[in-house]
KERO-673855 format. One line per field, with one value per atom (N, C-alpha, C, O): x, y, z; chain; residue in one letter. Coordinates in nm, 3 decimals. Example, Ala and Ser with C-alpha at 12.3 -4.5 7.8 and 13.67 -1.06 7.14 Angstrom:
<pazas>
X <- [1.319/1.230/1.320/1.424/1.285/1.367/1.290/1.341];
Y <- [-0.569/-0.450/-0.330/-0.332/-0.225/-0.106/0.003/0.114];
Z <- [0.780/0.780/0.780/0.846/0.708/0.714/0.787/0.804];
kette <- [A/A/A/A/A/A/A/A];
rest <- [a/a/a/a/s/s/s/s];
</pazas>
This chain:
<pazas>
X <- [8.785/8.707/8.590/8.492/8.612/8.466/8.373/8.261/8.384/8.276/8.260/8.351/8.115/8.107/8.178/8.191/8.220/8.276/8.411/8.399/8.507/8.628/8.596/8.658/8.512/8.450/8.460/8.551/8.387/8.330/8.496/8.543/8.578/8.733/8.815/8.893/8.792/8.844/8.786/8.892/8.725/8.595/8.670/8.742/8.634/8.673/8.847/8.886/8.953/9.111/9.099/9.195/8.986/8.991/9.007/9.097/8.887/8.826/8.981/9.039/9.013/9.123/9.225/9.306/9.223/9.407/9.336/9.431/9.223/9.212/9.234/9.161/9.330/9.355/9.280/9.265/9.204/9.143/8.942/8.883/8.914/8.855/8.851/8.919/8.791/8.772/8.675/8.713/8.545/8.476/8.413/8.371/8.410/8.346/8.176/8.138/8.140/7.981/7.995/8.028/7.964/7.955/7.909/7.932/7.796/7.712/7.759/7.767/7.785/7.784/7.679/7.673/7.588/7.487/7.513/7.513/7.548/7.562/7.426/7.373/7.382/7.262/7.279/7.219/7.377/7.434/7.581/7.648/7.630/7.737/7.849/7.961/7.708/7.796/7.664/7.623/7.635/7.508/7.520/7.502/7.542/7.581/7.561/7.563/7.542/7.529/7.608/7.609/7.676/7.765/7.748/7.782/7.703/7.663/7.689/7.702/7.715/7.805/7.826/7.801/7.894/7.890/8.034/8.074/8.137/8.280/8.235/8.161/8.279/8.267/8.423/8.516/8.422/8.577/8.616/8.554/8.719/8.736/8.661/8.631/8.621/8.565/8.391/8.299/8.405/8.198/8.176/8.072/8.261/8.147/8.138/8.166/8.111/8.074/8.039/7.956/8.123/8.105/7.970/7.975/7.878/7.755/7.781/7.807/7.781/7.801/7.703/7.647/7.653/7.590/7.630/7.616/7.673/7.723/7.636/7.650/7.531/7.465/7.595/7.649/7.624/7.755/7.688/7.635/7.719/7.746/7.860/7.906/7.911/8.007/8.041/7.988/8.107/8.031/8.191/8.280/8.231/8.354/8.411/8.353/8.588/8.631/8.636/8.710/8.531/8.529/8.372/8.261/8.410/8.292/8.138/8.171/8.058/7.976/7.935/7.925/7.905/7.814/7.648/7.622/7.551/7.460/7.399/7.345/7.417/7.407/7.506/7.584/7.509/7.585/7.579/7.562/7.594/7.565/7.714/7.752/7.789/7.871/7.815/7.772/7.800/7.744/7.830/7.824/7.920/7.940/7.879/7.837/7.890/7.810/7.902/7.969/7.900/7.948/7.862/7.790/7.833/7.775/7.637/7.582/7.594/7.439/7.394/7.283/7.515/7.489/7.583/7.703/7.544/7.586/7.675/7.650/7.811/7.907/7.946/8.015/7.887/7.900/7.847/7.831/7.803/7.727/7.780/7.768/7.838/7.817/7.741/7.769/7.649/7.555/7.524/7.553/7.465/7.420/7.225/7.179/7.170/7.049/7.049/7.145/6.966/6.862/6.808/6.714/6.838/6.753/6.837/6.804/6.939/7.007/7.056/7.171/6.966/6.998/7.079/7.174/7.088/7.163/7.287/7.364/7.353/7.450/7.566/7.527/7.680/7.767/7.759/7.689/7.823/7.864/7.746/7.761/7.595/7.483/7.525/7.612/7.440/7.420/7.437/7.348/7.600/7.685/7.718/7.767/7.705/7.682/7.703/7.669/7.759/7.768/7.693/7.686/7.635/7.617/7.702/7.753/7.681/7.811/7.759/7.674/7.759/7.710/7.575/7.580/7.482/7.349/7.371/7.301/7.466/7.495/7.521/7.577/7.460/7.446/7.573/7.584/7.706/7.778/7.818/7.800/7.867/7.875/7.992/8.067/8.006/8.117/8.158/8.073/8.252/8.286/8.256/8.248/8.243/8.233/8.330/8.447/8.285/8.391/8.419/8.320/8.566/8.594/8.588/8.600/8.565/8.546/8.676/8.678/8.803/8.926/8.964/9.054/8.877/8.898/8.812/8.850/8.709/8.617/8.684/8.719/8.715/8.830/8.972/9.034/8.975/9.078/9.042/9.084/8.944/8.821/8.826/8.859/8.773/8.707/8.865/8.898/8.932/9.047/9.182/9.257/9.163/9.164/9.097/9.151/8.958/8.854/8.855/8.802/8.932/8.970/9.095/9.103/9.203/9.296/9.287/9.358/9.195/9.166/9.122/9.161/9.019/8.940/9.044/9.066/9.104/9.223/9.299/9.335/9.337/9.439/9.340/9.399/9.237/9.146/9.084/9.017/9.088/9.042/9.143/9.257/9.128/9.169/9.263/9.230/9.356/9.489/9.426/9.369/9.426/9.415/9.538/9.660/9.446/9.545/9.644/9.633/9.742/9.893/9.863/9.802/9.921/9.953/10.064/10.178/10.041/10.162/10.221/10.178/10.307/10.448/10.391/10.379/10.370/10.350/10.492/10.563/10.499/10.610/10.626/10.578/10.703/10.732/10.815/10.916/10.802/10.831/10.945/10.925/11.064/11.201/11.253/11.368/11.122/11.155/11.020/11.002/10.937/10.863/10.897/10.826/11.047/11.074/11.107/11.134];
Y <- [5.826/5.828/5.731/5.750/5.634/5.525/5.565/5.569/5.607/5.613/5.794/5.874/5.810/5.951/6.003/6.121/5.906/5.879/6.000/6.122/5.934/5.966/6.070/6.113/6.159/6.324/6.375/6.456/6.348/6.413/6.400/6.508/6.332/6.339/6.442/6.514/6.451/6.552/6.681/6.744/6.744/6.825/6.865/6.962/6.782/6.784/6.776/6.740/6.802/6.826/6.970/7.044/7.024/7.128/7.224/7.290/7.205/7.308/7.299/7.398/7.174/7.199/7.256/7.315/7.237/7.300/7.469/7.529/7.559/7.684/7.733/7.725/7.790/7.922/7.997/8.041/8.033/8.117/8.114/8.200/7.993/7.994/7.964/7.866/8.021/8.009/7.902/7.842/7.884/7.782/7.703/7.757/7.596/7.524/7.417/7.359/7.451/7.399/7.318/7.377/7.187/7.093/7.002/6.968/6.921/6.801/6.722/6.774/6.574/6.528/6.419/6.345/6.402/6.332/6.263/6.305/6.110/6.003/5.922/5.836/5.958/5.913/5.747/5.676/5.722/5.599/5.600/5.696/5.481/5.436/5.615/5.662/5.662/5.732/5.867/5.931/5.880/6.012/6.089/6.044/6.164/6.240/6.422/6.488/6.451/6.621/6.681/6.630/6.781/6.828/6.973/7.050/7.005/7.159/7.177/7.092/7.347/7.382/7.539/7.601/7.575/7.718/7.722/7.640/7.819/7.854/7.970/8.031/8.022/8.161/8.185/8.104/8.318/8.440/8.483/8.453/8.566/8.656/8.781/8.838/8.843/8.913/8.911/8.991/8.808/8.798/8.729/8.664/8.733/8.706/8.559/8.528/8.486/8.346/8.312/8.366/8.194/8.135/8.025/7.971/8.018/7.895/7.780/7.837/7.705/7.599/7.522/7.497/7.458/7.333/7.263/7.332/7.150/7.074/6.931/6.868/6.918/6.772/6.740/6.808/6.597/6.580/6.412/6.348/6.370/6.234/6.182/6.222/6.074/6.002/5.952/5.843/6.009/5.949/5.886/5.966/5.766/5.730/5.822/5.860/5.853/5.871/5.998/6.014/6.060/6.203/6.233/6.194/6.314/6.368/6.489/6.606/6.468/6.561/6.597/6.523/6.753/6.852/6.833/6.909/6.778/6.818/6.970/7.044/7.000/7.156/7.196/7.116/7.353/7.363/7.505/7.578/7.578/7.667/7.730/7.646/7.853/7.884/8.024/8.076/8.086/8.257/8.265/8.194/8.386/8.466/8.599/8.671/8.615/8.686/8.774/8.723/8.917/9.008/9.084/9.150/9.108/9.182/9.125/9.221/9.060/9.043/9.112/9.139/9.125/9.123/9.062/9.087/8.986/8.918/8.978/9.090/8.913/8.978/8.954/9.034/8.781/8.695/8.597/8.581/8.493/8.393/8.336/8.402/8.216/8.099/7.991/7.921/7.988/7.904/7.820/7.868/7.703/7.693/7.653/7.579/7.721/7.719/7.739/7.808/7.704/7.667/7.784/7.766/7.947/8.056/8.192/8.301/8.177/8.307/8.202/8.195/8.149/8.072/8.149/8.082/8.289/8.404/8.372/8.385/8.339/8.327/8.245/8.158/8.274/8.180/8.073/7.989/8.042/7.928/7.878/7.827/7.882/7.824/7.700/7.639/7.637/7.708/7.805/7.868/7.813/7.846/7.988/8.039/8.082/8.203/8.240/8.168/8.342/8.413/8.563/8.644/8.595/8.702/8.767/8.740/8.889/9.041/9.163/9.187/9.242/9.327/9.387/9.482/9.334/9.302/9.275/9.335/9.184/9.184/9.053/9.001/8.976/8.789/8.830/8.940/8.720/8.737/8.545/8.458/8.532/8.387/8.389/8.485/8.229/8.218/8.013/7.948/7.970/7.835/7.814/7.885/7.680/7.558/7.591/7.572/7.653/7.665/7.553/7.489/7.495/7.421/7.494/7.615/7.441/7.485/7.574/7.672/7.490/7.592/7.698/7.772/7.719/7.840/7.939/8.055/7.906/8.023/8.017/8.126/7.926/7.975/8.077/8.122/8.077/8.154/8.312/8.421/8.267/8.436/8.530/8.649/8.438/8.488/8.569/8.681/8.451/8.523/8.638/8.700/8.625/8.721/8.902/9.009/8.853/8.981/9.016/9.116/8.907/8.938/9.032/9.113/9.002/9.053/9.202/9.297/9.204/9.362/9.432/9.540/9.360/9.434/9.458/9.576/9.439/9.427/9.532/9.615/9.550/9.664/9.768/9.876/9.779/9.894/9.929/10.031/9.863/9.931/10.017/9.985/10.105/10.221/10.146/10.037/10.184/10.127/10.193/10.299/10.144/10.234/10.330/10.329/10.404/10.567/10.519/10.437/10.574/10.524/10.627/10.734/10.555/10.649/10.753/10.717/10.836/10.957/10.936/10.870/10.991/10.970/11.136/11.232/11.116/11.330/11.297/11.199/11.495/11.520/11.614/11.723/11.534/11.663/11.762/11.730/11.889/11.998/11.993/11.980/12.008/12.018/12.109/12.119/12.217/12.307/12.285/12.363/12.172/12.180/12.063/12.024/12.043/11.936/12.042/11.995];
Z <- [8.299/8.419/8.402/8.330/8.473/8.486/8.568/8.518/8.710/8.767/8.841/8.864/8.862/8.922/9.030/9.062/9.081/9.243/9.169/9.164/9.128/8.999/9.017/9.114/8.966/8.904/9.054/9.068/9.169/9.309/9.333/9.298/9.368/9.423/9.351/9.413/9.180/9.133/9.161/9.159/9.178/9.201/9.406/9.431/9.493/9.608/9.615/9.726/9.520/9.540/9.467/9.487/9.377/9.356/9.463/9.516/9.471/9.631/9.747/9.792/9.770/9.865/9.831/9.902/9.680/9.642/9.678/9.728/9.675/9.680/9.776/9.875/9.769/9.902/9.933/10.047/9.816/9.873/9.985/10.052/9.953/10.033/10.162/10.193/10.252/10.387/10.461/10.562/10.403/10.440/10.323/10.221/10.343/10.204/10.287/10.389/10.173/10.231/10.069/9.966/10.078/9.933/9.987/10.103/9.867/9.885/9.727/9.616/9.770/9.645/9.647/9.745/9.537/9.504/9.403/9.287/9.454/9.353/9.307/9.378/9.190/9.103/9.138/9.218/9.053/8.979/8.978/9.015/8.929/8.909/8.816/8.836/8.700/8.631/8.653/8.556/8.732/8.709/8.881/8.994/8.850/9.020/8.977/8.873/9.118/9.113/9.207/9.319/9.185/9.322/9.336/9.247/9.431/9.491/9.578/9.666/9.592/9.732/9.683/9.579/9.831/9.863/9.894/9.977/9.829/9.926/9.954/9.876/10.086/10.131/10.123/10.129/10.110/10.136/10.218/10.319/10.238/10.368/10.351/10.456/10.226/10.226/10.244/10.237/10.263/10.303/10.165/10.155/10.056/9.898/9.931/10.047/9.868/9.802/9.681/9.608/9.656/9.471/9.547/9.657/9.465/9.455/9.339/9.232/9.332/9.243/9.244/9.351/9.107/9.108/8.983/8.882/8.965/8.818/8.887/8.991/8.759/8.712/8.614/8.527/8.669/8.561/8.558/8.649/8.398/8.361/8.295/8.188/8.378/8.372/8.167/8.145/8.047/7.900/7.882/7.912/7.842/7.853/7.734/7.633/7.789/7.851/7.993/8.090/7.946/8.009/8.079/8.042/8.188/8.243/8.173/8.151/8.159/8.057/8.181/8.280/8.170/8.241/8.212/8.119/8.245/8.192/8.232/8.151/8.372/8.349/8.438/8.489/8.465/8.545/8.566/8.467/8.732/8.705/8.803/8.884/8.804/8.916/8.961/8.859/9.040/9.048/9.186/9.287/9.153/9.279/9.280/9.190/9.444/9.516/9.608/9.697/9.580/9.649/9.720/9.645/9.874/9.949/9.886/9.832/9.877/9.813/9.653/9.607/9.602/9.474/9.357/9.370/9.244/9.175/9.109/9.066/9.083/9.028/8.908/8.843/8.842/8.737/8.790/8.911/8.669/8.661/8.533/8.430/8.531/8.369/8.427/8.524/8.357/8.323/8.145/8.035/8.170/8.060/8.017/7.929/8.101/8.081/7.968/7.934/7.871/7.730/7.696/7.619/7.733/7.701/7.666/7.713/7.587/7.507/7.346/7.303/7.301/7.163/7.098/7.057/7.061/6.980/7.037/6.943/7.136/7.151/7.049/6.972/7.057/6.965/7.017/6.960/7.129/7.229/7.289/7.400/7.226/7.293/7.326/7.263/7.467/7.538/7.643/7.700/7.669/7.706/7.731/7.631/7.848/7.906/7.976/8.070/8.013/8.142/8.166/8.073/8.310/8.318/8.432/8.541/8.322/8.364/8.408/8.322/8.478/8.480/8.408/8.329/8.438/8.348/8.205/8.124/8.162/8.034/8.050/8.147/7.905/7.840/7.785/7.732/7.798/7.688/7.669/7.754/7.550/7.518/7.591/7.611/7.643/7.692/7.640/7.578/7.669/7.709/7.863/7.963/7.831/7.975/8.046/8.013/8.172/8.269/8.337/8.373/8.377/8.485/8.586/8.566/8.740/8.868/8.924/8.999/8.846/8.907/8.837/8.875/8.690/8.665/8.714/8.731/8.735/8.818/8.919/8.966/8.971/9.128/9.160/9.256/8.965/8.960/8.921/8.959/8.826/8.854/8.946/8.935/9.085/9.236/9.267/9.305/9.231/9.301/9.283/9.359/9.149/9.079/9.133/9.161/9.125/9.176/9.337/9.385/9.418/9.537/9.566/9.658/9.457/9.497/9.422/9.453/9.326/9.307/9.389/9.431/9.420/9.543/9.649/9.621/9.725/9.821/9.770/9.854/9.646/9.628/9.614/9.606/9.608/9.589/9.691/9.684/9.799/9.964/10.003/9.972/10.056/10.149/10.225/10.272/10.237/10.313/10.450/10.427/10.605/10.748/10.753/10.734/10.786/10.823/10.902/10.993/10.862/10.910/11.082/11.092/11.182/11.279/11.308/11.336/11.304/11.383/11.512/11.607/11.503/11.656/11.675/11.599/11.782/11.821/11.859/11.882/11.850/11.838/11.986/12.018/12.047/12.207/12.181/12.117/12.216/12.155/12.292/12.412/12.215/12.355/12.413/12.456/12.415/12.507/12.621/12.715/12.595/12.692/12.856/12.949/12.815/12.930/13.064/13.175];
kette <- [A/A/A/A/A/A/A/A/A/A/A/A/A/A/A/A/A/A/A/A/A/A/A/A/A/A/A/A/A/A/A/A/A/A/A/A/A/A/A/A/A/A/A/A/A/A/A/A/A/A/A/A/A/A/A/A/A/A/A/A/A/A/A/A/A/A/A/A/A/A/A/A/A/A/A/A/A/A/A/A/A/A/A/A/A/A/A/A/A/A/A/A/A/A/A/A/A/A/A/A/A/A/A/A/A/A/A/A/A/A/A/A/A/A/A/A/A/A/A/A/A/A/A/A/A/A/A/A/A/A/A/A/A/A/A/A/A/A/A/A/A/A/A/A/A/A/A/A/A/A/A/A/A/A/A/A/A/A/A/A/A/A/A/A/A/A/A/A/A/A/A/A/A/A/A/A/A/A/A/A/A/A/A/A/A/A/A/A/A/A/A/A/A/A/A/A/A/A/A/A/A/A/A/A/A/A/A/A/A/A/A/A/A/A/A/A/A/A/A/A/A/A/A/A/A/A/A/A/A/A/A/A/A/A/A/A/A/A/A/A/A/A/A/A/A/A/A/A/A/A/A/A/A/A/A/A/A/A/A/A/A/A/A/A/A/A/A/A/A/A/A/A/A/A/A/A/A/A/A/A/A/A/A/A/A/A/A/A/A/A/A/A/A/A/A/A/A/A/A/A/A/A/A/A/A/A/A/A/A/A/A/A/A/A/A/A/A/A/A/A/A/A/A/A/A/A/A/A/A/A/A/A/A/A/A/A/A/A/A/A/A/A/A/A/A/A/A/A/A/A/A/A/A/A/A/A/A/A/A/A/A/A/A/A/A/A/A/A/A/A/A/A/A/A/A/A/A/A/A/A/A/A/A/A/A/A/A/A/A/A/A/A/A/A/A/A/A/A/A/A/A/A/A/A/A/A/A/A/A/A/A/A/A/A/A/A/A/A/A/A/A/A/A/A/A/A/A/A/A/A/A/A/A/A/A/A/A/A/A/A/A/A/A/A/A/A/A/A/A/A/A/A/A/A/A/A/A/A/A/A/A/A/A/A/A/A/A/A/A/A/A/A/A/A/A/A/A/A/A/A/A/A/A/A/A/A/A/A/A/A/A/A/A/A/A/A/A/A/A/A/A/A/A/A/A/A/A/A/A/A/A/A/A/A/A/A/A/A/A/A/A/A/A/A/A/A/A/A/A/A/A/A/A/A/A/A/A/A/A/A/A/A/A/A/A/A/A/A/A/A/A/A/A/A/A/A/A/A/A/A/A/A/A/A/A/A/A/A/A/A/A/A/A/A/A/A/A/A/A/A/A/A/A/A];
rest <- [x/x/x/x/x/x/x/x/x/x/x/x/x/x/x/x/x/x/x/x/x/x/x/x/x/x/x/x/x/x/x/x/x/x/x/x/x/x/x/x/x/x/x/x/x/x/x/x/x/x/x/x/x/x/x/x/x/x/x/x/x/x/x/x/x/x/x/x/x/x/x/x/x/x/x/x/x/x/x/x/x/x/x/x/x/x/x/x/x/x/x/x/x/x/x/x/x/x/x/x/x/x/x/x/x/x/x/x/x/x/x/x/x/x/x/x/x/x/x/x/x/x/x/x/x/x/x/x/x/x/x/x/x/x/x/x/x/x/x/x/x/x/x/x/x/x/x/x/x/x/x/x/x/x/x/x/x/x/x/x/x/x/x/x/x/x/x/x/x/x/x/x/x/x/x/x/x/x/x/x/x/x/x/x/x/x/x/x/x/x/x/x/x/x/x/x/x/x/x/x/x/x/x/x/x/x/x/x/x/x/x/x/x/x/x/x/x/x/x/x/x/x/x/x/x/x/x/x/x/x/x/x/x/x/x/x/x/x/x/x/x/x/x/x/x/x/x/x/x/x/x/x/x/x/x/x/x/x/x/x/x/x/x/x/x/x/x/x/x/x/x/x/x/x/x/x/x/x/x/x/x/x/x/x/x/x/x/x/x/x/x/x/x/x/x/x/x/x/x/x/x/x/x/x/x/x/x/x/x/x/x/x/x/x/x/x/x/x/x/x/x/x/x/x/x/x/x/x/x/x/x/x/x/x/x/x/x/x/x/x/x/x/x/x/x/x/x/x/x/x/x/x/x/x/x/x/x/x/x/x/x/x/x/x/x/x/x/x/x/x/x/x/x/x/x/x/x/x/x/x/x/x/x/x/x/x/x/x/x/x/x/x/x/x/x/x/x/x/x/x/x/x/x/x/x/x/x/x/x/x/x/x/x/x/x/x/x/x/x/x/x/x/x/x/x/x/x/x/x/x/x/x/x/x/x/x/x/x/x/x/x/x/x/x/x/x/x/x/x/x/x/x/x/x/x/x/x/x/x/x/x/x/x/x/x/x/x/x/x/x/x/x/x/x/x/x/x/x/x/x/x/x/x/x/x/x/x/x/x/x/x/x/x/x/x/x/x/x/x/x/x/x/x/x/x/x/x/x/x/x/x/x/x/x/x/x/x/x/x/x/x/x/x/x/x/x/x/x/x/x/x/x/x/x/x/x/x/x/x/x/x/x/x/x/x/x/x/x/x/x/x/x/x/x/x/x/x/x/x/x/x/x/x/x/x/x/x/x/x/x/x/x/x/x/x/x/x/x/x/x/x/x/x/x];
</pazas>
């Protein structure tokens, strides 16, 4: 990959190959030739939304993250977050993290389509774990009342 442009097209066939989102809100910010930022919002059918932001530099042959953050959001509360902010050093995989259920755990550099595969993943649980609608009844005419 030579230029950032390269990274934003790969990045933007992600998002389209996903089914599962419903609306996509994304900005790509080309620094330079090799220095760009891409942020954005997919929303769900269920109301959640993944947030994204990746500072990425172009380092030959491959794209470097300089940061990067993904957080989804269920009903207004956070469901996970990998990040690599500079502030759980104890970690194995510094800087490298996610948060879980109020819990730091080390993680690897996520690519964008595996958190896409996360969300969707946690969608289709959620889906089997809603209340199916009450099935309707046929009344029954009693055949001596004709």
């Amino acid at each position: 990959m030579r230029d950032v442009l390269q990274y934003f097209d790969l990045i933007a066939s992600v998002i389209e190959s996903s089914v599962a989102a419903d609306t996509v809100e994304v900005n790509f910010d080309r620094a330079d030739a090799v220095n760009g930022t891409v942020d954005g919002v997919l929303y769900f059918h269920d109301g959640s939304r993944l947030e994204f932001t990746e500072v990425v530099a172009i380092k030959q042959p491959h794209p470097v993250k300089l940061s990067y953050r993904y957080q989804y959001v269920r009903a207004g509360t956070e469901i996970f977050r990998y990040d690599n902010a500079k502030h759980h050093p104890g970690l194995s995989n510094y800087p490298h993290h996610k948060h879980i259920g109020g819990k730091i755990v080390s993680a690897i550099e996520p690519m964008l389509n595996r958190v896409l595969d996360e969300v969707s993943a946690l969608l289709l649980e959620t889906a089997s774990e809603s209340p199916s609608p009450p099935k309707r009844r046929r009344q029954r005419r009693n055949p001596k009342s004709r």
